[in-house]
C-alpha positions in Angstrom: 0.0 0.0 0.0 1.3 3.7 -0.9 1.6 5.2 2.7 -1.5 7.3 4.1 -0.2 10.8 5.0 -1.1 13.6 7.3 -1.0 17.2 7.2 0.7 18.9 10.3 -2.5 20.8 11.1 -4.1 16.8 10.9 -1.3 15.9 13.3 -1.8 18.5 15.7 -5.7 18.2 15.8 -5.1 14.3 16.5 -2.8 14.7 19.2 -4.9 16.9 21.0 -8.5 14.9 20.5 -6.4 11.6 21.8 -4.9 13.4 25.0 -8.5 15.1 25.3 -9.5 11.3 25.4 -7.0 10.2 27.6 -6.1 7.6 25.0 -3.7 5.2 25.1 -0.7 4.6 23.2 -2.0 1.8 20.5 -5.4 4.5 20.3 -5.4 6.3 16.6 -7.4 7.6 14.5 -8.8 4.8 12.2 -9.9 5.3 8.3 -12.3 3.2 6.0 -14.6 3.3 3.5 -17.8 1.4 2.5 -20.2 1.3 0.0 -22.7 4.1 0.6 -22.8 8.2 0.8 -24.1 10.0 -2.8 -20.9 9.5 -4.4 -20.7 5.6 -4.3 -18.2 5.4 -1.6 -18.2 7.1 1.9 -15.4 8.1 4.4 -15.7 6.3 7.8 -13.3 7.6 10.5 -13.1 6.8 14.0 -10.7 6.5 17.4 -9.9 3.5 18.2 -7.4 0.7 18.2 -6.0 -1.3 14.9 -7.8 -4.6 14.2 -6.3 -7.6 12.6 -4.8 -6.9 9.3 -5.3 -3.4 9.6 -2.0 -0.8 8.7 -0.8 1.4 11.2 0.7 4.3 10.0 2.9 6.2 13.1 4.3 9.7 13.3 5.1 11.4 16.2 2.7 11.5 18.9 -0.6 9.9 17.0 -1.4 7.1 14.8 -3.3 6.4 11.1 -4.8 3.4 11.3 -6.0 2.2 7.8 -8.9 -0.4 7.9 -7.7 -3.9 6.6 -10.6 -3.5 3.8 -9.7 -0.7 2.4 -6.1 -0.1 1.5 -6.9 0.0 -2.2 -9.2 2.8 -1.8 -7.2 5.0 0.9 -4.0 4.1 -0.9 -2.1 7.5 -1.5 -4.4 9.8 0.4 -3.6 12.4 3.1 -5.6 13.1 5.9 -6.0 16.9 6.7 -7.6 19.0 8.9 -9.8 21.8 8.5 -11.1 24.3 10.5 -13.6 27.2 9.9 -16.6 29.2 10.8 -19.1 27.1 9.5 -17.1 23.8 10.1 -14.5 21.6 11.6 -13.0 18.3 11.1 -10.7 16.1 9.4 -10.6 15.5 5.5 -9.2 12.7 3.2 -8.3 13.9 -0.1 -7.8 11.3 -2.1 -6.0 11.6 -5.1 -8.5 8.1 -6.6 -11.6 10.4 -6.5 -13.1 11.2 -9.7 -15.6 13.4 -7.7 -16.5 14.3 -4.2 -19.6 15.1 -2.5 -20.1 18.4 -1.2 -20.4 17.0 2.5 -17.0 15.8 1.6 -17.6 12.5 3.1 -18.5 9.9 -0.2 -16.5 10.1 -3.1 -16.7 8.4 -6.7 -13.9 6.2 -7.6 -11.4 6.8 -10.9 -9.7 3.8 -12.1 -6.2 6.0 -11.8 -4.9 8.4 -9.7 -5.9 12.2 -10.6 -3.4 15.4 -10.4 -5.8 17.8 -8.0 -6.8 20.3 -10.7 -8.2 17.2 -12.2 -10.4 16.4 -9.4 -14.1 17.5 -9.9 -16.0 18.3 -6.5 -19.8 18.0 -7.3 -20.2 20.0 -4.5 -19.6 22.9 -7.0 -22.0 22.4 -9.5 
């Protein structure tokens, strides 16, 4: 699997949610995707600990933690975070989606990797 990445500001946010959780040191936060969401595929994201098969991706002071299942469809992506008046989270962009829902949570699946002025977000329409 290409590596999973995070922005700084992603970094930062995680460290603080999993000290605000008093979370222990094998506690990250963990990505997926499943069928679903008005795209085709939706974003699932969650603390917790790795499962079975699952990749853990470490930097310093937090944890990735890439769901066994979907690898191929979080391969190359980096998490970031974003926070503004009207909303606050973390975000995967994904360098496989063709398009992406304006909640930013499902996105359509390309068959190759896109450059990001390639990327369409049908939020925009």
């Amino acid at each position: 699997m290409d590596m999973v990445t995070i922005s700084d500001e992603a970094a930062t946010a995680l460290r603080n949610l999993l000290a605000s959780k008093g979370a222990g040191p094998l506690t990250g936060l963990r990505l997926g995707v499943s069928r679903g969401g008005c795209a085709g595929w939706q974003y699932e994201m969650q603390i917790g600990d790795a499962q079975e098969g699952d990749e853990v991706v470490e930097f310093e002071g937090g944890r990735l933690i890439v769901a066994a299942d979907s690898f191929e469809r979080l391969s190359g992506c980096r998490v970031d975070y974003s926070d503004s008046l009207s909303d606050a989270g973390f975000r995967i962009q994904n360098p496989r989606a063709a398009r992406s829902c304006g909640c930013g949570t499902s996105f359509e699946e390309t068959d190759k990797p896109l450059a990001p002025e390639e990327l369409e977000d049908c939020g925009k329409s």
